[in-house]
C-alpha positions in Angstrom: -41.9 -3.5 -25.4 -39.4 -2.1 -27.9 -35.4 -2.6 -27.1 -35.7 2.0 -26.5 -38.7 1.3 -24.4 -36.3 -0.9 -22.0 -35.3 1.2 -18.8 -33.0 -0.8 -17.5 -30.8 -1.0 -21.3 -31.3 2.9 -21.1 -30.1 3.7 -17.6 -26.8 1.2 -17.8 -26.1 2.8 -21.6 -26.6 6.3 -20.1 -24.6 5.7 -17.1 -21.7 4.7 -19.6 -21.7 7.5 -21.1 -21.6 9.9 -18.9 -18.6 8.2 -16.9 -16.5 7.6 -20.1 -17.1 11.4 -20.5 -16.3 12.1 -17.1 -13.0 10.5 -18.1 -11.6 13.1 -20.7 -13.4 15.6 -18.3 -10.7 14.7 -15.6 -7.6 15.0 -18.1 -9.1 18.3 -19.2 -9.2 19.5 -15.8 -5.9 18.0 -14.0 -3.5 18.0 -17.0 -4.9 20.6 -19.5 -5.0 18.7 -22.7 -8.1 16.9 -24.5 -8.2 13.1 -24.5 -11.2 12.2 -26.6 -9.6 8.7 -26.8 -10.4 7.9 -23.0 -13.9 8.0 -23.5 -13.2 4.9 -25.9 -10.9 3.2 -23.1 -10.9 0.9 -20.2 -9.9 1.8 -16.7 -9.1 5.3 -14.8 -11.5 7.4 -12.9 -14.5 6.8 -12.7 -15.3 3.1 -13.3 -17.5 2.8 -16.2 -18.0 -0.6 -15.8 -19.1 0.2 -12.7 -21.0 2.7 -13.4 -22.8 0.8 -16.0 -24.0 -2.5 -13.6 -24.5 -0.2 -11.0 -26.9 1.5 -13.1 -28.6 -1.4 -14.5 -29.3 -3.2 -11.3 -30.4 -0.2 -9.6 -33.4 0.2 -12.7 -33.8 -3.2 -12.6 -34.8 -2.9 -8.7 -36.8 -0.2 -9.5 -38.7 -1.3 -12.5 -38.7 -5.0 -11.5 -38.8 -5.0 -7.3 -36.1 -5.2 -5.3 -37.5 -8.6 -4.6 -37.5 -10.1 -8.1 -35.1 -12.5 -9.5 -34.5 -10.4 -12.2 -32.5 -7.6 -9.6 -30.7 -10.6 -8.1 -29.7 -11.5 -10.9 -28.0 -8.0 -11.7 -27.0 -7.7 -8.4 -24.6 -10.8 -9.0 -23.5 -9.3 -12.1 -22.5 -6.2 -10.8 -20.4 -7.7 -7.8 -18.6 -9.9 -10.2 -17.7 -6.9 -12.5 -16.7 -4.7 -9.7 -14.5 -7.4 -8.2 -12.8 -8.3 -11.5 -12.2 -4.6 -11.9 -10.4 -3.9 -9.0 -8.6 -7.4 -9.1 -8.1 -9.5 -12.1 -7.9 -6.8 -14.6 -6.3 -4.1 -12.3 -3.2 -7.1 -11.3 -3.0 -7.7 -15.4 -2.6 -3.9 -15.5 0.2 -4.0 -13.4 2.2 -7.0 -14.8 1.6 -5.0 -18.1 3.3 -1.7 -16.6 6.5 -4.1 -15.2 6.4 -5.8 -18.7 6.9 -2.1 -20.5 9.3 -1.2 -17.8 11.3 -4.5 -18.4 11.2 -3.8 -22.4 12.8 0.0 -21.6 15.7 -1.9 -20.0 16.7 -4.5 -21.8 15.7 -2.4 -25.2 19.2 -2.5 -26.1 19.4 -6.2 -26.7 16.6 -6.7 -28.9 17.5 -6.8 -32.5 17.1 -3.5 -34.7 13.9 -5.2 -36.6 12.3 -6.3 -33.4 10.5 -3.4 -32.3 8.3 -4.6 -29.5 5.1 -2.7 -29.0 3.8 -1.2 -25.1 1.1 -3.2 -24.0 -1.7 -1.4 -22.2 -1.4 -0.7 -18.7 -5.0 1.3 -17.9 -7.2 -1.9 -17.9 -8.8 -2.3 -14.3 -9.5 0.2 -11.0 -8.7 1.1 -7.8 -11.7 1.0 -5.1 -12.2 4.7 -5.2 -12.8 4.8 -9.4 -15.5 1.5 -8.4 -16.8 3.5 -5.8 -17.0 6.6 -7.9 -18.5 4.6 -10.9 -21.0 2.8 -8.8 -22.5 6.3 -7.5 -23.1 7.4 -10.9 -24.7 4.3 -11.9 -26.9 4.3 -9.2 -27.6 7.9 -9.3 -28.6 7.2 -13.2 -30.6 4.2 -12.6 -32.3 6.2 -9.9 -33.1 9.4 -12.1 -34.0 7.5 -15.5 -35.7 4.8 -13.5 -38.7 6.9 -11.7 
């Protein structure tokens, strides 16, 4: 079997995509702008990340048997990334917001060369983005899977 022939690869890479797209859909539709950059970033609605193991271990249960090692195996995965999305990476998220707020007040005692730079704030999810990204994944997984 050929890395194209590989359902699985397909459905989790397919499942990516259409979240990160989903993602400059949203802006589109709630603020009115285009933010083709969003498709290239991490966080915000829906999870791709979740979309993405949600879609693999879904194929992987389908090609392989929900019984197999191979699905467990996925299944693990995906839990991990889904819990690191809405925990680790969504606190380090946070701390990076009260960092850039921190910077905004105290701007006026840095020195005129010292420009510090904002450090990204949209890195992990709230349950409803996971929830959202899983449902695609499984829904892709499902469809490209059968």
């Amino acid at each position: 079997m050929s890395l194209l022939e590989n359902v699985p690869l397909i459905a989790a890479v397919i499942a990516t995509a259409i979240a990160q797209i989903l993602k400059v859909v949203l802006v589109l539709a709630t603020e009115r702008r285009w933010a083709f950059e969003r498709m290239l970033e991490t966080g915000g609605m829906p999870s791709s990340h979740s979309a993405t193991v949600a879609g693999l271990a879904t194929s992987v249960g389908l090609v392989e048997g929900w019984g197999s090692p191979f699905f467990a195996l996925a299944l693990v995965f995906g839990g991990i990334v889904m819990y690191d999305a809405t925990g680790i990476r969504r606190a380090a998220g946070m701390h990076a917001q009260m960092l850039n707020d921190l910077v905004d007040e105290l701007a006026h005692l840095f020195d005129e060369g010292f420009q510090p730079q904002a450090l990204k704030t949209l890195l992990g999810h709230t349950y409803p983005q996971v929830v959202v990204g899983a449902i695609i994944g499984v829904a892709t997984g499902a469809a490209v899977s059968v």
